[in-house]
VOPAGU-2260 file (C-alpha; in pm, 1 decimal, decimal comma):
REM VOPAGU-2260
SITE   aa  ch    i         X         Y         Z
SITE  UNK   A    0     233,4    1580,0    1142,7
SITE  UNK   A    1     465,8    1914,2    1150,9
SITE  UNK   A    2     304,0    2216,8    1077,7
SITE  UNK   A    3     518,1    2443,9     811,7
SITE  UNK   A    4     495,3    2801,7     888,8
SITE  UNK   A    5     523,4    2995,3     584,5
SITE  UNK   A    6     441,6    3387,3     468,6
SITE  UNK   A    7     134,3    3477,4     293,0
SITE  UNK   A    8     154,2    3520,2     -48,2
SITE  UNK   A    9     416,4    3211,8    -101,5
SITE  UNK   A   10     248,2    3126,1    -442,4
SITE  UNK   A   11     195,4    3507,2    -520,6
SITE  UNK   A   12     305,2    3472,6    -914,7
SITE  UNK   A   13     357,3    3888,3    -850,1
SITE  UNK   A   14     668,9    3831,3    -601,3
SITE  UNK   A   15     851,4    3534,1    -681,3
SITE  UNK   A   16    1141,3    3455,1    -457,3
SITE  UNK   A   17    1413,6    3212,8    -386,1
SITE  UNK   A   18    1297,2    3161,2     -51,3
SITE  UNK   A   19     908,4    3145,0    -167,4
SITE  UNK   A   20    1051,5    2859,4    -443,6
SITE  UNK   A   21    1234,3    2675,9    -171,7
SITE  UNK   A   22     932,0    2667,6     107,6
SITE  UNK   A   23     677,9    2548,4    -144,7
SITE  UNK   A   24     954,8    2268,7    -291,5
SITE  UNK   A   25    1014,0    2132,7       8,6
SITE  UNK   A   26     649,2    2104,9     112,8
SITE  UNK   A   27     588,1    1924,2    -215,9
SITE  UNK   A   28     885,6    1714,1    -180,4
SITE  UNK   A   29     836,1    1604,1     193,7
SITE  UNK   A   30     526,2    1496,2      52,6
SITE  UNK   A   31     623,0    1302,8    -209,7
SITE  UNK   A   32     887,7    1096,6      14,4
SITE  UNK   A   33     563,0    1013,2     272,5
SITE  UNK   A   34     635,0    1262,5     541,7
SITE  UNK   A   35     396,7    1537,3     488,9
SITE  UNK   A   36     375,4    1903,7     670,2
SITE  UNK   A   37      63,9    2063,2     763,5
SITE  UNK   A   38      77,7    2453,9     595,8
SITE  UNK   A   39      -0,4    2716,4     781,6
SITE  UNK   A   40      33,8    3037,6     521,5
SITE  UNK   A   41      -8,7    3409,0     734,1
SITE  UNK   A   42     -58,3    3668,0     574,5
SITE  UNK   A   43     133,1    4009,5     676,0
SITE  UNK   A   44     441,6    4277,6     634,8
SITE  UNK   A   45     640,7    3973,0     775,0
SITE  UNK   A   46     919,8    4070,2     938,6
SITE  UNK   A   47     706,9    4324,4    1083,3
SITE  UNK   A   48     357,8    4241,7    1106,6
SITE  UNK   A   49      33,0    4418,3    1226,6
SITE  UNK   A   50    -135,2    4297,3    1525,8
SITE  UNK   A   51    -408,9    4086,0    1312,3
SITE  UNK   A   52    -105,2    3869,5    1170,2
SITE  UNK   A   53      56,9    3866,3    1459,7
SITE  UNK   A   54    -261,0    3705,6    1627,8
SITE  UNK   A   55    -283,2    3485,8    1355,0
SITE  UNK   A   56      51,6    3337,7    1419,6
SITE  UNK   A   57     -17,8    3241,7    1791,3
SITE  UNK   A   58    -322,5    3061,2    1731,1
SITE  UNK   A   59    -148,3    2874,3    1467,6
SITE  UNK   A   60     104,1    2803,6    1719,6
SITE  UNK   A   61    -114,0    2735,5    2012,2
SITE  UNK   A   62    -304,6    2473,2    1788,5
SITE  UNK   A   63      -1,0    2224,8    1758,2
SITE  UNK   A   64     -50,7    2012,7    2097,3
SITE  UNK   A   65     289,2    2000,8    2341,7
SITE  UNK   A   66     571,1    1857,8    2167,9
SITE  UNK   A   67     476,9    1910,7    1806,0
SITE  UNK   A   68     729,6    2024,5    1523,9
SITE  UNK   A   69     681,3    2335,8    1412,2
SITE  UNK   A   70     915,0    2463,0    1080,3
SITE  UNK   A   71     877,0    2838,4    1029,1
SITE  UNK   A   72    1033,3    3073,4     727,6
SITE  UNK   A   73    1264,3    3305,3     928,2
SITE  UNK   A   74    1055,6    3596,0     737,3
SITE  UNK   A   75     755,9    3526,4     960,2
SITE  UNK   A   76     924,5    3433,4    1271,8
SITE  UNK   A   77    1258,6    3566,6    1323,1
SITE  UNK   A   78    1062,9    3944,7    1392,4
SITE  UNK   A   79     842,1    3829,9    1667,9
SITE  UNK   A   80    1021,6    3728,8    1932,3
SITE  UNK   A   81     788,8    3806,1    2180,0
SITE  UNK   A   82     571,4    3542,7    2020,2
SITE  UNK   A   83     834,0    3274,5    1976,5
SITE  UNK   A   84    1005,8    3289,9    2267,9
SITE  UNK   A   85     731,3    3221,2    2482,4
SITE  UNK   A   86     625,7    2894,0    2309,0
SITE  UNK   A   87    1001,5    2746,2    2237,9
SITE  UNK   A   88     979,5    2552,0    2576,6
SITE  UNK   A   89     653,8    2307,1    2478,2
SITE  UNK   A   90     748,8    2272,9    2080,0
SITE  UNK   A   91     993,3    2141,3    1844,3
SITE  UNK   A   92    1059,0    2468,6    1682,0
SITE  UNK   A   93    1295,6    2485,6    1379,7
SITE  UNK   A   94    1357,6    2835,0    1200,4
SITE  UNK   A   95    1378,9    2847,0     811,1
SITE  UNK   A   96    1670,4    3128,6     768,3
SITE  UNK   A   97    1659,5    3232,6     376,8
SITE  UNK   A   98    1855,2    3601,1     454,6
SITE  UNK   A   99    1936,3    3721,0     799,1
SITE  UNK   A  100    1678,5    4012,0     868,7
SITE  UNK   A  101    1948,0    4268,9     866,9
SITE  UNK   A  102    2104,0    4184,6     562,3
SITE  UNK   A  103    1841,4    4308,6     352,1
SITE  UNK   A  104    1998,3    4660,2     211,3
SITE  UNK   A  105    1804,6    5003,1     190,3
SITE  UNK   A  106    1736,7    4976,8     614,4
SITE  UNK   A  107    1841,4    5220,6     798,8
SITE  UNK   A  108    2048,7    5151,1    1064,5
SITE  UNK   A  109    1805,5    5195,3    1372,3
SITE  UNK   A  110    1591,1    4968,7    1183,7
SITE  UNK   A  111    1908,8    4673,4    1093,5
SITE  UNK   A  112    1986,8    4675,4    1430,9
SITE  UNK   A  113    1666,0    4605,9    1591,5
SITE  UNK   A  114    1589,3    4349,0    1328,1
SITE  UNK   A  115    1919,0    4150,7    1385,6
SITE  UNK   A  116    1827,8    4202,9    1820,9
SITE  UNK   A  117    1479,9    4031,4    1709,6
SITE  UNK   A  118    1634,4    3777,5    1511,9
SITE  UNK   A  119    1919,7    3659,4    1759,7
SITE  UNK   A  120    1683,7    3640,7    2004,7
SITE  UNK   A  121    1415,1    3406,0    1825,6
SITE  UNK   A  122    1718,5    3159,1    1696,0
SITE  UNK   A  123    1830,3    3138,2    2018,5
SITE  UNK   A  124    1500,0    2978,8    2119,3
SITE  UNK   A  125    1461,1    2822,1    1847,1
SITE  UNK   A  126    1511,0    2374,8    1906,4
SITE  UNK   A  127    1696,2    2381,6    1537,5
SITE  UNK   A  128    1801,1    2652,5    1314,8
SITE  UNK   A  129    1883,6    2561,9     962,7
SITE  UNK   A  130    2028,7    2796,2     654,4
SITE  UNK   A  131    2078,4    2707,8     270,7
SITE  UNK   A  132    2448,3    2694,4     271,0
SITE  UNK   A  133    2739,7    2614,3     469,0
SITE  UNK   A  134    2860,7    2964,6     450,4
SITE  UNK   A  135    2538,1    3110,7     586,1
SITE  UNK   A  136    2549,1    2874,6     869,0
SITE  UNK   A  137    2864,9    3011,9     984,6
SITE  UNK   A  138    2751,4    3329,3     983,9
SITE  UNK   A  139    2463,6    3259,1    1139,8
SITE  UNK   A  140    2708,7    3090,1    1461,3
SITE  UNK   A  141    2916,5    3416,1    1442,4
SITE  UNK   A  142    2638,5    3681,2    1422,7
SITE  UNK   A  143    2422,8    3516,0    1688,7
SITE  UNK   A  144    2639,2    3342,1    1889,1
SITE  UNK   A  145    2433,3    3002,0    1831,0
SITE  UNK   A  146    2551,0    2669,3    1940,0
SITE  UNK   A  147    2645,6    2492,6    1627,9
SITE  UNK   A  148    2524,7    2160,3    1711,2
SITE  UNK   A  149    2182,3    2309,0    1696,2
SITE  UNK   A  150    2223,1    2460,1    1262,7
SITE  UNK   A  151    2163,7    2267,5    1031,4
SITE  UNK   A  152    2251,0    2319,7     627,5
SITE  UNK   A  153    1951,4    2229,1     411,1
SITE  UNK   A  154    2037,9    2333,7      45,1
SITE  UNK   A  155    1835,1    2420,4    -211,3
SITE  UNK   A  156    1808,5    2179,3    -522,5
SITE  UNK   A  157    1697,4    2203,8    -875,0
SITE  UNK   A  158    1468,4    2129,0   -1161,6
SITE  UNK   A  159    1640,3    1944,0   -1486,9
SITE  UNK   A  160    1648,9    2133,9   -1782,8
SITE  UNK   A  161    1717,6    2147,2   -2152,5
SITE  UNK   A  162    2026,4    2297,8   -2231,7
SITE  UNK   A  163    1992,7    2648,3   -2348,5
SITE  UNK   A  164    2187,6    2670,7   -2709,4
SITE  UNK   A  165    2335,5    3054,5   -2658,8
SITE  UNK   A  166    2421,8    3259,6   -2963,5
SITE  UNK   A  167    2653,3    3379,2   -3172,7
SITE  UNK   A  168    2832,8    3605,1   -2977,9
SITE  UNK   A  169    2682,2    3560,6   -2606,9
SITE  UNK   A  170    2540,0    3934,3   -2692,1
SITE  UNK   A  171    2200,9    3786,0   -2483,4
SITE  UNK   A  172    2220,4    3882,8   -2085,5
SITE  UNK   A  173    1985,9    3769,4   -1863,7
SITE  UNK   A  174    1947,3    3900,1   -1462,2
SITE  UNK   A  175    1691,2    3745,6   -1268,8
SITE  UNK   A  176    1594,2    3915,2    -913,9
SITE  UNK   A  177    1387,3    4178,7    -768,3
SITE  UNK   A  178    1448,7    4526,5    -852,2
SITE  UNK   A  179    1571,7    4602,6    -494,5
SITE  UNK   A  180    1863,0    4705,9    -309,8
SITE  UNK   A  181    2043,3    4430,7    -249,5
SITE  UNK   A  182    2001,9    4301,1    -616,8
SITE  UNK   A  183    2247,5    4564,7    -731,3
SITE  UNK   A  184    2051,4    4697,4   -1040,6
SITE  UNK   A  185    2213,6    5004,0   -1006,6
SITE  UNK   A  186    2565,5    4889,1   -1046,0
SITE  UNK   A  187    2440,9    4676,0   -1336,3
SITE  UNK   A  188    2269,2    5000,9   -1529,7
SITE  UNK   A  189    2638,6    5148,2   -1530,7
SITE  UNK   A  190    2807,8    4880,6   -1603,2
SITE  UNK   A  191    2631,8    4792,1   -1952,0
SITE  UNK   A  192    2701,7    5188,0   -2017,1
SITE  UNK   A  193    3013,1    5116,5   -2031,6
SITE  UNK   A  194    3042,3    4877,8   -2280,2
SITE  UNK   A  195    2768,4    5001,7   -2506,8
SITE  UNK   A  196    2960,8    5009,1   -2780,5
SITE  UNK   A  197    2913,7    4669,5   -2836,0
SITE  UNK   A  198    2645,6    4428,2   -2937,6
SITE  UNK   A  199    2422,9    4346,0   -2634,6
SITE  UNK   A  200    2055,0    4293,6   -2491,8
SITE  UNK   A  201    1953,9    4226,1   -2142,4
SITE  UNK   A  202    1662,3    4103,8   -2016,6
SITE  UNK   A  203    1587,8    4158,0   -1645,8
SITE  UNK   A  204    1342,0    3930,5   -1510,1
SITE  UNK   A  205    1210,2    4015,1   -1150,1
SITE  UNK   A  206     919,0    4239,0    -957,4
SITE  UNK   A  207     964,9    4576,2    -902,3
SITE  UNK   A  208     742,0    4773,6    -682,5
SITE  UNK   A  209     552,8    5102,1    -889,1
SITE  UNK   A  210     614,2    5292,2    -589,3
SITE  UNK   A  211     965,9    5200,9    -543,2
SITE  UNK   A  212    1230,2    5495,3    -494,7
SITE  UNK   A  213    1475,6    5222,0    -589,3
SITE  UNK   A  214    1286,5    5077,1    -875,7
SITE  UNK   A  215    1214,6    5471,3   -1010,7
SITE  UNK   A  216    1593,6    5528,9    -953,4
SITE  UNK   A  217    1738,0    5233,0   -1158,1
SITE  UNK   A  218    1441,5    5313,8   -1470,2
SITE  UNK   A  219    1607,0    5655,0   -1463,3
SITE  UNK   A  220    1930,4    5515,3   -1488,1
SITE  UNK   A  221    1828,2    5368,8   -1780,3
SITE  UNK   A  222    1690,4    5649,6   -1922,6
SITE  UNK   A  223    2008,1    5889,5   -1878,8
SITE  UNK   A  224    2184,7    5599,0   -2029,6
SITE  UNK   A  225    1991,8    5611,2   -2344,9
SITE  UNK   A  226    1950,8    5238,1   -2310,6
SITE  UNK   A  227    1608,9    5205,2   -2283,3
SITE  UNK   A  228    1574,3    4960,3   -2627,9
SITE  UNK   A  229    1843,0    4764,3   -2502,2
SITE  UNK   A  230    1751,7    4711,6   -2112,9
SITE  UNK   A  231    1409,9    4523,4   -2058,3
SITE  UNK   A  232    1217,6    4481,0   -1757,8
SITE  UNK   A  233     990,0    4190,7   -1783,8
SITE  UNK   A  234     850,8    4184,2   -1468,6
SITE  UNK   A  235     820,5    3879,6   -1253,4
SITE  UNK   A  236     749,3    3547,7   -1456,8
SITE  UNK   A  237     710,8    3201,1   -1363,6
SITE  UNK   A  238     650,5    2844,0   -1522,0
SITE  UNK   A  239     722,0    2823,4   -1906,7
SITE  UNK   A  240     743,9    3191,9   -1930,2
SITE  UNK   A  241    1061,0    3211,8   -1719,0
SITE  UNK   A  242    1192,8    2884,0   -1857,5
SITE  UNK   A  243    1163,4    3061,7   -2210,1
SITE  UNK   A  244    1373,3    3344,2   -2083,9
SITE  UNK   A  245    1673,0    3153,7   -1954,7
SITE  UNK   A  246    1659,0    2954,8   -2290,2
SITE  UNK   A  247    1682,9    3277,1   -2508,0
SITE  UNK   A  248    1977,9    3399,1   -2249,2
SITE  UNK   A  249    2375,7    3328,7   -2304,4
SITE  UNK   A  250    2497,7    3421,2   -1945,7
SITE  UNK   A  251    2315,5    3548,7   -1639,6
SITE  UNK   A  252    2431,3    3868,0   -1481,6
SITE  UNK   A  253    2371,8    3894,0   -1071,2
SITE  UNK   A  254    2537,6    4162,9    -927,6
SITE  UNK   A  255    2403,6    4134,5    -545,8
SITE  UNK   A  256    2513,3    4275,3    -255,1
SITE  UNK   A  257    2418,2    3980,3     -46,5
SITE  UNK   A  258    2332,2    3591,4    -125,5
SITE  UNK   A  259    2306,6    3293,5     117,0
SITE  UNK   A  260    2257,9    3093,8    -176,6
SITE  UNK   A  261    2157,3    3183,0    -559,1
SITE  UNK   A  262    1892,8    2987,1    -654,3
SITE  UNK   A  263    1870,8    3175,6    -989,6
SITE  UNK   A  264    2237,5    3036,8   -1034,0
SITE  UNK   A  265    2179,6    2715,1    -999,6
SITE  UNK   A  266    1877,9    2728,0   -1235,3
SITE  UNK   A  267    2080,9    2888,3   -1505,3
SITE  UNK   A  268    2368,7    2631,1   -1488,8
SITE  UNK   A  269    2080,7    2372,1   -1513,7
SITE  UNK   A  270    2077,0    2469,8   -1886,4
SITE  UNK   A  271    2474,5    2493,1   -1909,8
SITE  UNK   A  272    2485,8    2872,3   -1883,4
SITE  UNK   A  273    2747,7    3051,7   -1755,1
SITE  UNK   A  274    2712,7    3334,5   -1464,9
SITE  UNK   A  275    2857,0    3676,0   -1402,5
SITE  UNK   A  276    2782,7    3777,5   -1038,3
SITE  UNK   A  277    2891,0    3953,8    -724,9
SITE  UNK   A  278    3160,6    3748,9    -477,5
SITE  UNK   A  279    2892,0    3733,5    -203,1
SITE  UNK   A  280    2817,8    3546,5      76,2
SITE  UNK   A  281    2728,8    3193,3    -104,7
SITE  UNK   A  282    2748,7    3263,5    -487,6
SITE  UNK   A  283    3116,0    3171,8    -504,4
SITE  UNK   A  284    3003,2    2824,9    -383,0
SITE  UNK   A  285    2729,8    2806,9    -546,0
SITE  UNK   A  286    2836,0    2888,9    -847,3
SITE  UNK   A  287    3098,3    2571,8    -794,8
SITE  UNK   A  288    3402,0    2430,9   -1004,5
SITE  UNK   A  289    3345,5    2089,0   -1139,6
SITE  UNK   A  290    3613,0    1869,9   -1166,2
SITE  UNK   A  291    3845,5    1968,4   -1443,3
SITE  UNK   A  292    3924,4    2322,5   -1262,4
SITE  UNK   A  293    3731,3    2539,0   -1436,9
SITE  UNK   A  294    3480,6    2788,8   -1268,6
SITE  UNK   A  295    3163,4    2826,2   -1434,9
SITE  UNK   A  296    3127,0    3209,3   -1402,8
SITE  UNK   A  297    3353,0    3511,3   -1383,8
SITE  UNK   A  298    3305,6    3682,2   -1017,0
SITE  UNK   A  299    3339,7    4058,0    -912,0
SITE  UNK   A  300    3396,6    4232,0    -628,8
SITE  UNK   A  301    3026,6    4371,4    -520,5
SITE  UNK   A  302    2941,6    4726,7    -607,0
SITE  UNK   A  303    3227,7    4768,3    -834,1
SITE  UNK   A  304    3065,8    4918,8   -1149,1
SITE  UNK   A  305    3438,7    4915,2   -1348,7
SITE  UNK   A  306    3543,7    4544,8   -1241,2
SITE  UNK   A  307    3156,3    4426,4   -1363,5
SITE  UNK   A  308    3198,1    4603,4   -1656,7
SITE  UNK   A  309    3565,2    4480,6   -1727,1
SITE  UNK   A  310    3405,7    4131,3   -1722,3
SITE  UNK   A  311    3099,6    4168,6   -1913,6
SITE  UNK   A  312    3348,8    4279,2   -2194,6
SITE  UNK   A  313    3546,2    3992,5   -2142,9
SITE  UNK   A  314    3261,5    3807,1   -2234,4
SITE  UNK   A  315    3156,7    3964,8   -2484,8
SITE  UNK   A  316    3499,1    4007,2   -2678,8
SITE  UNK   A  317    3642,6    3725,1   -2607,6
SITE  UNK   A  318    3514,4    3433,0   -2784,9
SITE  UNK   A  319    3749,8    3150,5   -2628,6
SITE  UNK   A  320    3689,7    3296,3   -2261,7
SITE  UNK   A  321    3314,7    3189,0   -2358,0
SITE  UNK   A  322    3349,1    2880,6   -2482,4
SITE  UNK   A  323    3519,0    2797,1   -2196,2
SITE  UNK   A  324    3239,3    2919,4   -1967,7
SITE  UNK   A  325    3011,0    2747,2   -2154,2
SITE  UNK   A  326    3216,7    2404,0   -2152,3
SITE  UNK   A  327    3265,7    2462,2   -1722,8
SITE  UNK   A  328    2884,8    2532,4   -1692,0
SITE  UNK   A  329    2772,7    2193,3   -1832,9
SITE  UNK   A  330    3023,3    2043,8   -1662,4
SITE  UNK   A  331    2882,9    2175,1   -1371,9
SITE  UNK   A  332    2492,4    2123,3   -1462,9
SITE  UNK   A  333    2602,1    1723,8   -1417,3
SITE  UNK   A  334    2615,4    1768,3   -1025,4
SITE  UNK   A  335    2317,9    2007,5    -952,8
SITE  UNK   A  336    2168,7    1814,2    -681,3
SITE  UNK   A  337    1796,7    1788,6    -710,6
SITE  UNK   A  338    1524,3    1883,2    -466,1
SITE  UNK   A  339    1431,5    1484,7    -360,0
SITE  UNK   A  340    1825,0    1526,4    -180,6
SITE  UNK   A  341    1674,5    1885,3     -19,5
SITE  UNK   A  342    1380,3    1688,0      89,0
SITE  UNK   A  343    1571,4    1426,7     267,5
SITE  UNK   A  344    1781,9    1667,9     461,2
SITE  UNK   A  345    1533,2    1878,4     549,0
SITE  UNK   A  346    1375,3    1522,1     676,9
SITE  UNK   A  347    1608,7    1426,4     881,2
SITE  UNK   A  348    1708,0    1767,3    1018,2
SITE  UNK   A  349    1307,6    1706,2    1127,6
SITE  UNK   A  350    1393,4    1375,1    1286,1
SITE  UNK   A  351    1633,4    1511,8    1498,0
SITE  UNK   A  352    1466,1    1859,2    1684,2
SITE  UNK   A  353    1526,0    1758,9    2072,2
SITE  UNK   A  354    1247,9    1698,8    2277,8
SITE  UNK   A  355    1024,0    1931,2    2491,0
SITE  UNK   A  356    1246,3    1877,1    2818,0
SITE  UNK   A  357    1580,3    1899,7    2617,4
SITE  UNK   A  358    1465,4    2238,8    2514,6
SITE  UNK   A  359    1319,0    2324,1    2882,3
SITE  UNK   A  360    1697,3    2263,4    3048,0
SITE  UNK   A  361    1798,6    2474,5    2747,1
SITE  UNK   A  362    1572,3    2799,4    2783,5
SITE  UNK   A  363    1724,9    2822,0    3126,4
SITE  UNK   A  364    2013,6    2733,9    3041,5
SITE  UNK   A  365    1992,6    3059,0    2814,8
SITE  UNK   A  366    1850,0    3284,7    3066,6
């Protein structure tokens, strides 16, 4: 039985995430399709653990007898190196990559560099490497220098759901993600200054650390903005709670900095919703254009606090521009693959990790 690797706190309701969604889908699903993973949850500041995680990650490892398949979340292994490397030659390891390390914004550059040196070396041990999109596996190739016949694209899927019924005027905005960085709060703050002259509200839905310098910064955004009754942060929510918000919502607003996927996107075009976001790694593709032309979004250039404003007055002026949004969105809930097809991939992306001696001649190979 493979043993799946995953960080601590996966079913933390406190920090949701798209990668914490995906690990424990694809658990469930392998299960349900009769090829079921052994977990193996660590605790720990993954990338960058202590020496008690750290620990706790080799005798995990050093438990699965020669030749077993090991999956791991890129967040616990892709830091460690030291502790990968080592055990690549006896096991069938294949790396989870949600976000390359580096990508995560607010590091400082001593720190992005030694995280992406970490990284390249662990996937270049690593038997299979496999990413949530297309595009993120050919960055993955470029940034790393991998050999491609060893990545693998495993994308995320998603849950059915009723279709949310919007209002009269699309004045309800929705942005789901941690109040980080890379999430790009603080171009969205701005941006809905700028059009306050008209009839909004906007719900953000997503963790944000009390201690955060980021978090604090965006809340005093607000604040300066005078917005504070029109900008709510919910915190992180889950289950019916969350389902409840994208019901209530008439577009979703994610202005990131970085993607390799979007699962929020996909889970708001479930319910026929259309998106504004960032033109990011994967969130052009995700977002998709079903048949009939028509993309279900409007994209912006990333950090661009005019051209994200620009288009959240489209959509809220322009009552035509919406209904076309709305009519591409459905359009596109119809071919939302669901997480049975993630299953399968990830499968058979299991079935086909080379053998201990394959990855013996490849280590040297490497050296």
């Amino acid at each position: 039985m493979p043993t799946f690797v995953l960080p601590g706190g996966v079913d933390d309701p406190a920090t949701p995430s798209g990668g914490n969604v995906f690990d424990r889908r694809v658990h469930r699903e392998l299960a349900r399709r009769g090829r079921p993973v052994r977990e193996a949850a660590i605790p720990g500041a993954w990338p960058e653990p202590d020496a008690a995680a750290r620990a706790r990650l080799e005798q995990v490892l050093d438990a699965v007898p020669d030749g077993g398949t090991v999956l791991l979340d890129g967040l616990v292994a892709c830091g460690v190196p030291d502790v990968i490397v080592p055990r690549s030659p006896r096991l069938r390891l294949a790396v989870l990559v949600h976000l390359p390390l580096a990508d995560e914004t607010g590091l400082s550059a001593e720190r992005a560099a030694a995280l992406d040196g970490a990284e390249r070396d662990t996937l270049r041990a690593a038997s299979a490497v496999i990413a949530t999109s297309p595009r993120a596996v050919r960055g993955l190739v470029e940034r790393h220098g991998l050999d491609a016949r060893r990545i693998f694209t495993v994308e995320p899927g998603t849950d059915g759901a009723p279709l949310a019924p919007g209002t009269d005027g699309g004045r309800r905005l929705l942005c789901v993600a941690s109040v980080t960085p890379r999430k790009g709060h603080d171009i969205l703050v701005p941006a809905l200054a700028e059009v306050g002259d008209l009839r909004w509200e906007c719900l953000c839905v997503g963790p944000a650390a009390p201690e955060s310098a980021y978090a604090r910064r965006v809340r005093g955004q607000v604040a300066r903005s005078g917005l504070e009754a029109r900008i709510h942060f919910a915190g992180p929510l889950g289950g019916a709670a969350l389902g409840d918000a994208y019901a209530g919502s008439d577009v979703l607003v994610l202005p990131s900095r970085a993607e390799t996927f979007g699962m929020v996107v996909t889970e708001a075009l479930a319910r026929g919703t259309p998106v504004i976001a960032s033109a990011v790694g994967a969130l052009p593709d995700t977002l998709g254009q079903p048949a009939g032309g028509a993309v279900p979004g409007l994209l912006v250039p990333p950090n661009d606090v005019r051209a994200l404003a620009g288009a959240l007055r489209s959509w809220l002026v322009d009552g035509d521009l919406r209904a076309r949004l709305r009519s591409a969105a459905r359009r596109r809930r119809d071919r939302l693959r669901p997480w049975a097809d993630t299953a399968r991939d990830m499968a058979a992306v299991l079935d086909r990790i080379p053998g201990p001696t394959d990855l013996r001649a490849r280590c040297e190979d490497a050296r």
